[in-house]
Residue frames as a rotation matrix with the C-alpha (Angstrom) as fourth column:
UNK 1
0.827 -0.480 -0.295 196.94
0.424 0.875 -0.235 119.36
0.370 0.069 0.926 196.52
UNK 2
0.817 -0.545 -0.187 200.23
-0.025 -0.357 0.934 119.60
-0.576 -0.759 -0.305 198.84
UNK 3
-0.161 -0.987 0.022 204.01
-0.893 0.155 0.423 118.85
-0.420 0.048 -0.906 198.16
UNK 4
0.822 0.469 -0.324 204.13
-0.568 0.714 -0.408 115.73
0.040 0.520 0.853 196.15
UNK 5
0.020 -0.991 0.135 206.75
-0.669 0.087 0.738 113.20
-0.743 -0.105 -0.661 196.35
UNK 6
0.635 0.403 -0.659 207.67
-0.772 0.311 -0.554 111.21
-0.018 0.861 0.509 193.13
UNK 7
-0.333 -0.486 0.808 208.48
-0.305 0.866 0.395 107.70
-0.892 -0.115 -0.436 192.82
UNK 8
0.271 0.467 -0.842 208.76
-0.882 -0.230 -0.411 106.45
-0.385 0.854 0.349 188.92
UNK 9
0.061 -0.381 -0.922 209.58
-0.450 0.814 -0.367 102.74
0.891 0.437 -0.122 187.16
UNK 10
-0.098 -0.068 0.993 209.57
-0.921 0.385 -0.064 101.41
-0.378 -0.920 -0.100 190.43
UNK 11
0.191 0.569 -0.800 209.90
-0.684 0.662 0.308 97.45
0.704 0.488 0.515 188.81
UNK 12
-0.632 0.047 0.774 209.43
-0.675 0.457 -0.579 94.62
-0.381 -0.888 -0.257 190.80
UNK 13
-0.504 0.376 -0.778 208.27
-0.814 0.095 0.573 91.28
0.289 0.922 0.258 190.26
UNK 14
-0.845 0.222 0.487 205.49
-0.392 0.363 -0.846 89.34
-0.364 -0.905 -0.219 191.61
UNK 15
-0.887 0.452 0.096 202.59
0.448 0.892 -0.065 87.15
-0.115 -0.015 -0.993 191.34
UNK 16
-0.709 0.571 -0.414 199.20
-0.021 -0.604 -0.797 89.09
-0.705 -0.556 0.440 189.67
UNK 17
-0.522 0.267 -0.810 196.59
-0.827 0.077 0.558 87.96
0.211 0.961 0.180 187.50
UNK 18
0.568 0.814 0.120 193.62
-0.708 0.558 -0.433 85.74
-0.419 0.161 0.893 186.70
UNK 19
0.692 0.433 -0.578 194.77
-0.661 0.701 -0.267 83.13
0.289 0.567 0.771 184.52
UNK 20
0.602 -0.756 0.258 196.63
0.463 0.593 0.659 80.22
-0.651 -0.277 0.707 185.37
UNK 21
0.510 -0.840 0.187 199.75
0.737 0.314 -0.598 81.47
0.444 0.442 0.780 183.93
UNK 22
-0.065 -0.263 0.963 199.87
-0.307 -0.913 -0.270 84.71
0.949 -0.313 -0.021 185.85
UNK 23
0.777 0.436 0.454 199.13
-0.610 0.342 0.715 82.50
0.157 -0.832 0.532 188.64
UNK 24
0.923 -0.326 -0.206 201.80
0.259 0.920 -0.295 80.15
0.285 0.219 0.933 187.92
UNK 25
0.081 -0.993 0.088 204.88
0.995 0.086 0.059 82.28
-0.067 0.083 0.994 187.75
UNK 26
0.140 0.179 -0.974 205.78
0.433 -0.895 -0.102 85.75
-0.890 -0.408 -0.203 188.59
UNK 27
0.497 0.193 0.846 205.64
0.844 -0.337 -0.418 88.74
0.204 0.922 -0.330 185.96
UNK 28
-0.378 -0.815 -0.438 206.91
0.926 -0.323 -0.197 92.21
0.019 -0.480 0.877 185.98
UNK 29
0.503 0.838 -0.213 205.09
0.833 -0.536 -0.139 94.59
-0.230 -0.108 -0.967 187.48
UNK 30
-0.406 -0.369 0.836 206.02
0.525 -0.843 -0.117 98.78
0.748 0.391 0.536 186.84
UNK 31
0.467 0.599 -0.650 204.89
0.862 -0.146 0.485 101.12
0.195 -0.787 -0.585 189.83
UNK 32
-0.505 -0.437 0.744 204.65
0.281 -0.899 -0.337 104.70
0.816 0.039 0.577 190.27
UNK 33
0.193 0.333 -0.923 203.86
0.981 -0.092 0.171 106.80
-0.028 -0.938 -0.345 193.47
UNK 34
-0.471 -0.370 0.801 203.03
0.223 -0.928 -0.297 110.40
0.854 0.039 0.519 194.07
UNK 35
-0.095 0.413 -0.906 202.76
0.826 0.541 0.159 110.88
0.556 -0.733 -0.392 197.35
UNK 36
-0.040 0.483 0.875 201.21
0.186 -0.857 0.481 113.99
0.982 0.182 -0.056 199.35
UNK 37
0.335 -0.091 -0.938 202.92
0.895 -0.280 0.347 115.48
-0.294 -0.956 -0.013 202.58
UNK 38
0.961 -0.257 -0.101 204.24
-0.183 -0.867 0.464 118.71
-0.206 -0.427 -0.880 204.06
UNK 39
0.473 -0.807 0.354 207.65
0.772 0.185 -0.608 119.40
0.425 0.561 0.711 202.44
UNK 40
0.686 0.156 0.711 207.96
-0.030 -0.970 0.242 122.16
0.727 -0.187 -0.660 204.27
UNK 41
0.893 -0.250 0.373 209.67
-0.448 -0.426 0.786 121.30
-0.038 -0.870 -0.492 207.05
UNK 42
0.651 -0.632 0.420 212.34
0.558 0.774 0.301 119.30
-0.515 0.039 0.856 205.20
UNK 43
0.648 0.058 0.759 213.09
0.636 -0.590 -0.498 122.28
0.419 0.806 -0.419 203.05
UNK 44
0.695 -0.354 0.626 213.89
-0.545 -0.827 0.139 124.29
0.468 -0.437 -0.768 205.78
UNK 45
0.769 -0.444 0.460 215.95
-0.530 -0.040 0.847 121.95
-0.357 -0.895 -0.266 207.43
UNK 46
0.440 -0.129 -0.888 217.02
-0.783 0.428 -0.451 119.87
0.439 0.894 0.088 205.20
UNK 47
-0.623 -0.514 0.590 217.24
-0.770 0.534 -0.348 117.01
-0.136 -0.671 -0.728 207.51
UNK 48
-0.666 0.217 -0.714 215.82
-0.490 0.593 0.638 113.48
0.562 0.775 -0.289 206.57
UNK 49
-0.914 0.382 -0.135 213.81
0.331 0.512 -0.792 113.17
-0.234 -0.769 -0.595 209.60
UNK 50
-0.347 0.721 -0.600 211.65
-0.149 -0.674 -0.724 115.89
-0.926 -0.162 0.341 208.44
UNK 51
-0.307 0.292 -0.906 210.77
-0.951 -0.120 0.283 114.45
-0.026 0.949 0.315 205.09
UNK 52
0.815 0.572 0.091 209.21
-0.476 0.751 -0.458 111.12
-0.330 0.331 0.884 204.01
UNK 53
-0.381 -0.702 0.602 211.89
-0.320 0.710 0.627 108.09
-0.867 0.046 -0.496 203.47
UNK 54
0.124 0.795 -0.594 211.74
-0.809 -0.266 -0.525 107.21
-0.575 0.545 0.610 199.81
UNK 55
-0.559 -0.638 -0.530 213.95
-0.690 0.712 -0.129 104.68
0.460 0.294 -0.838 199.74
UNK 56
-0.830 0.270 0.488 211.80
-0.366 0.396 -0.842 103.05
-0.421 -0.877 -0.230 202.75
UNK 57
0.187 0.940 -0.285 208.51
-0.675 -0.087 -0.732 103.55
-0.713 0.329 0.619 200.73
UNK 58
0.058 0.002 -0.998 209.95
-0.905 0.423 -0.052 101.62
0.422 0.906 0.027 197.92
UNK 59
-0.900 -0.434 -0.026 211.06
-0.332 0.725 -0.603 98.79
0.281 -0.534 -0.798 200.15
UNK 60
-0.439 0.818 0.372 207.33
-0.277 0.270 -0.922 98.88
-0.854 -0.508 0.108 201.76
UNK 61
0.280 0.536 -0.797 205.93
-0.906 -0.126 -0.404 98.59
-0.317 0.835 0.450 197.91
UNK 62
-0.049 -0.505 -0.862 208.00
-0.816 0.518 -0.257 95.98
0.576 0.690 -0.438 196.79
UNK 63
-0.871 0.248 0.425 206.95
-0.272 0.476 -0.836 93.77
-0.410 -0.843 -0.347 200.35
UNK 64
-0.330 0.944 0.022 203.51
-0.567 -0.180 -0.804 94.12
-0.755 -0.278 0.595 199.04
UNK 65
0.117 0.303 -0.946 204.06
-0.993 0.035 -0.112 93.05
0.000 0.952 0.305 196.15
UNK 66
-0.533 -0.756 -0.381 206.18
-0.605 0.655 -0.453 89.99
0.592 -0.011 -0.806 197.11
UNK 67
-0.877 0.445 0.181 203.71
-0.049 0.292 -0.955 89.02
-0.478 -0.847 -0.235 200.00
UNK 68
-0.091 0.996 -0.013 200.58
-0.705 -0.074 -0.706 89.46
-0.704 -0.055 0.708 198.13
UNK 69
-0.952 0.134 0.274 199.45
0.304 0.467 0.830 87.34
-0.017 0.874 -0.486 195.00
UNK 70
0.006 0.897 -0.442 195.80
-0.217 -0.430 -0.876 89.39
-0.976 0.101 0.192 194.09
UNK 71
-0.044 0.355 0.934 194.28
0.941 0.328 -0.080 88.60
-0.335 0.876 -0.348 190.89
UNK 72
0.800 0.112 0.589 193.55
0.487 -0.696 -0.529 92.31
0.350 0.710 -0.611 189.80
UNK 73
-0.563 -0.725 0.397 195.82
0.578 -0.689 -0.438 94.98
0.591 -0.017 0.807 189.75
UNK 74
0.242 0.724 0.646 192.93
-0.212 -0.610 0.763 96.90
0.947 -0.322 0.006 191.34
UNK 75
0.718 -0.208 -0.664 194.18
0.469 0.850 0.241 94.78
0.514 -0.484 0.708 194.33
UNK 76
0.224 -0.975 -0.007 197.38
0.964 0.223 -0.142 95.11
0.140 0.025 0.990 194.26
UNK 77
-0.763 0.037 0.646 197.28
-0.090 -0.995 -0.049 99.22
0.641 -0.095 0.762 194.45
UNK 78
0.596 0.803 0.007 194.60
-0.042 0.022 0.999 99.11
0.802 -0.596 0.047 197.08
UNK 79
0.922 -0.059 -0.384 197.10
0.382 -0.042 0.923 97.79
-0.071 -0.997 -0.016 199.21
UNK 80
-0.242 -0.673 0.699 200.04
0.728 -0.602 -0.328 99.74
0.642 0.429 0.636 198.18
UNK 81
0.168 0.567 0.807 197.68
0.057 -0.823 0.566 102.65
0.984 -0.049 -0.171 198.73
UNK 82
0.850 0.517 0.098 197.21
-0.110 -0.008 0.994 101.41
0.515 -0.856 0.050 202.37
UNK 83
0.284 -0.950 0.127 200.63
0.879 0.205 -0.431 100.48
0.384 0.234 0.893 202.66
UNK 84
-0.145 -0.392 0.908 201.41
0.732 -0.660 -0.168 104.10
0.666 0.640 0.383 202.46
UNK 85
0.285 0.513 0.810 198.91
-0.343 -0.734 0.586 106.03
0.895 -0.445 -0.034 203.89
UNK 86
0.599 -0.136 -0.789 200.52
0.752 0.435 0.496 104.08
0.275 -0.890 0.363 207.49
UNK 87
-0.646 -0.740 -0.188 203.11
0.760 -0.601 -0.249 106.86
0.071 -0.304 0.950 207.48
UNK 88
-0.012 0.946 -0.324 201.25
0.966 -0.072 -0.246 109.42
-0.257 -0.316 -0.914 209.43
UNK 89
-0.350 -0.428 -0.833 202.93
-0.037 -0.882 0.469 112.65
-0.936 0.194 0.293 207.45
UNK 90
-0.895 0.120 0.429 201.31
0.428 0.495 0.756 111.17
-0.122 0.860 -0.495 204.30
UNK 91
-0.537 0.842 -0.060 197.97
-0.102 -0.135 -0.986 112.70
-0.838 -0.523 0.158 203.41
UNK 92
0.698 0.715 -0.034 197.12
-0.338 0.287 -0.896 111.36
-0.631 0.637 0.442 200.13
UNK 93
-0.215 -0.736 0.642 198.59
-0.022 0.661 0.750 108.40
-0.976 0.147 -0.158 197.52
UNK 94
0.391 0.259 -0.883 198.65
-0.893 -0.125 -0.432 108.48
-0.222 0.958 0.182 193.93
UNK 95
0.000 -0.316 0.949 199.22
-0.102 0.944 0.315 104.35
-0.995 -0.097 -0.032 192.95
UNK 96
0.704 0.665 -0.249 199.85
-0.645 0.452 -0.617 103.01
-0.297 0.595 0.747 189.61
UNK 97
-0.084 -0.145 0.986 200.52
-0.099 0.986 0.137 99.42
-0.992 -0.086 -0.097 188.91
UNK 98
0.230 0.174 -0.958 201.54
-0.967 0.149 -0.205 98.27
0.107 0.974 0.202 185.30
UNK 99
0.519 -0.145 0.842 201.78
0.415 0.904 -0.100 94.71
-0.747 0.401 0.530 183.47
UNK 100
-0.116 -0.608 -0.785 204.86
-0.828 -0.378 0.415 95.13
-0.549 0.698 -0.459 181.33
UNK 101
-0.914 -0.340 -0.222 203.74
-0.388 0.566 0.727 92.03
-0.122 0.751 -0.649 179.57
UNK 102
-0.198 0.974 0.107 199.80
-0.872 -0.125 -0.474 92.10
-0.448 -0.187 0.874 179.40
UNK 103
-0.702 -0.632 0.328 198.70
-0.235 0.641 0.730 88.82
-0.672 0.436 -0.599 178.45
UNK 104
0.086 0.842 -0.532 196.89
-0.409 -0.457 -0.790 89.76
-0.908 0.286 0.305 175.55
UNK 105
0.120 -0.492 0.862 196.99
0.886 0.445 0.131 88.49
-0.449 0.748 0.490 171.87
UNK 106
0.982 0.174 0.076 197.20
0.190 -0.888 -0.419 92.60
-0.005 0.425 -0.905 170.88
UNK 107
-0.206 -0.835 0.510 200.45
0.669 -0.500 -0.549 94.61
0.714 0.228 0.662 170.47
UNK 108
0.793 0.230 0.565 200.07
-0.086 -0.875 0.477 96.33
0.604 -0.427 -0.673 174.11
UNK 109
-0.050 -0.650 0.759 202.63
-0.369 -0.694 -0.618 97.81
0.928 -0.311 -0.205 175.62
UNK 110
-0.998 0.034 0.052 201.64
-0.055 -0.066 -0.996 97.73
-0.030 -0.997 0.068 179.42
UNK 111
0.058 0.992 0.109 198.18
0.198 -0.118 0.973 97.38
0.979 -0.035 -0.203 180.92
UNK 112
-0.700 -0.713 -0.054 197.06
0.353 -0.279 -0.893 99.19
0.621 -0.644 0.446 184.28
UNK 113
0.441 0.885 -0.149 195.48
0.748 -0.271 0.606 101.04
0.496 -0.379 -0.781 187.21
UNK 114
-0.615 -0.049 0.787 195.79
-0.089 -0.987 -0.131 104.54
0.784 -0.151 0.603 188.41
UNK 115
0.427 0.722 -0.544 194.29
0.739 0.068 0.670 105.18
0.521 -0.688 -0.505 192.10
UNK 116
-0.271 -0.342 0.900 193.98
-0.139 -0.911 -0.389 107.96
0.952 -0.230 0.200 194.40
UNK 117
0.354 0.793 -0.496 193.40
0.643 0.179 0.744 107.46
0.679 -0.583 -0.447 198.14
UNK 118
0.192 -0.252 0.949 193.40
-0.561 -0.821 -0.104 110.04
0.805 -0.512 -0.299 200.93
UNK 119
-0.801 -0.585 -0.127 193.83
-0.133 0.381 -0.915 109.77
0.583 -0.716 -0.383 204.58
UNK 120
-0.468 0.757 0.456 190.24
-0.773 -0.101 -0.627 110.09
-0.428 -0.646 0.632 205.27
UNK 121
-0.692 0.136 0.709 189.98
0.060 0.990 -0.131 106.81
-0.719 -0.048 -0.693 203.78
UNK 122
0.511 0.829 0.226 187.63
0.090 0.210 -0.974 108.19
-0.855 0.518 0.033 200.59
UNK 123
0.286 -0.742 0.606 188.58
0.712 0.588 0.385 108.12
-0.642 0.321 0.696 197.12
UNK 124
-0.550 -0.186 -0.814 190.24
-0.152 -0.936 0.316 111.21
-0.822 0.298 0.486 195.43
């Protein structure tokens, strides 16, 4: 594994879920990103051309979300994932996608998916 860039709490809110109520009205989603390029050459220069735009990435996440309406979360990080991997300094995405308001009758917290995809298009 390379350089890693972190992206944490990322919230954003947006249309995901089976049941008609998740269907009905948006929810708030949670979204993290660790994302796998060559830091190197930002290091040394320390010039923002030479580094991944994380402000940009969030902007491109939060599109996806807003534009999409997928029943699973499995979904919904899939295309994140792909999302991403468009920036050709990227070479591998760590996605995960919470419900901060699962709609369970339990006491849970959050409910989620974790994904890993490379640029060669298999899964980590």
């Amino acid at each position: 594994m390379g350089d890693v860039i972190e992206l944490r709490g990322l919230r954003v809110s947006g249309i995901c879920g089976a049941l008609p109520e998740e269907r009905d009205r948006a929810q708030p989603l949670e979204i993290d990103l660790d994302v796998v390029a060559d830091l190197r050459p930002a290091g040394l220069s320390d010039d923002l051309d030479d580094t991944v735009d994380y402000g940009a990435l969030a902007a491109g996440v939060e599109f996806v979300v807003h534009d999409g309406r997928p029943q699973l979360l499995e979904r919904l990080a899939e295309s994140i994932a792909q999302l991403v991997l468009t920036d050709p300094r990227i070479e591998q995405v760590t996605v995960a996608v919470r419900k901060l308001r699962p709609p369970v009758p339990q006491l849970l917290a959050t409910s989620g998916v974790r994904i890993t995809r490379s640029r060669d298009g298999a899964p980590s």
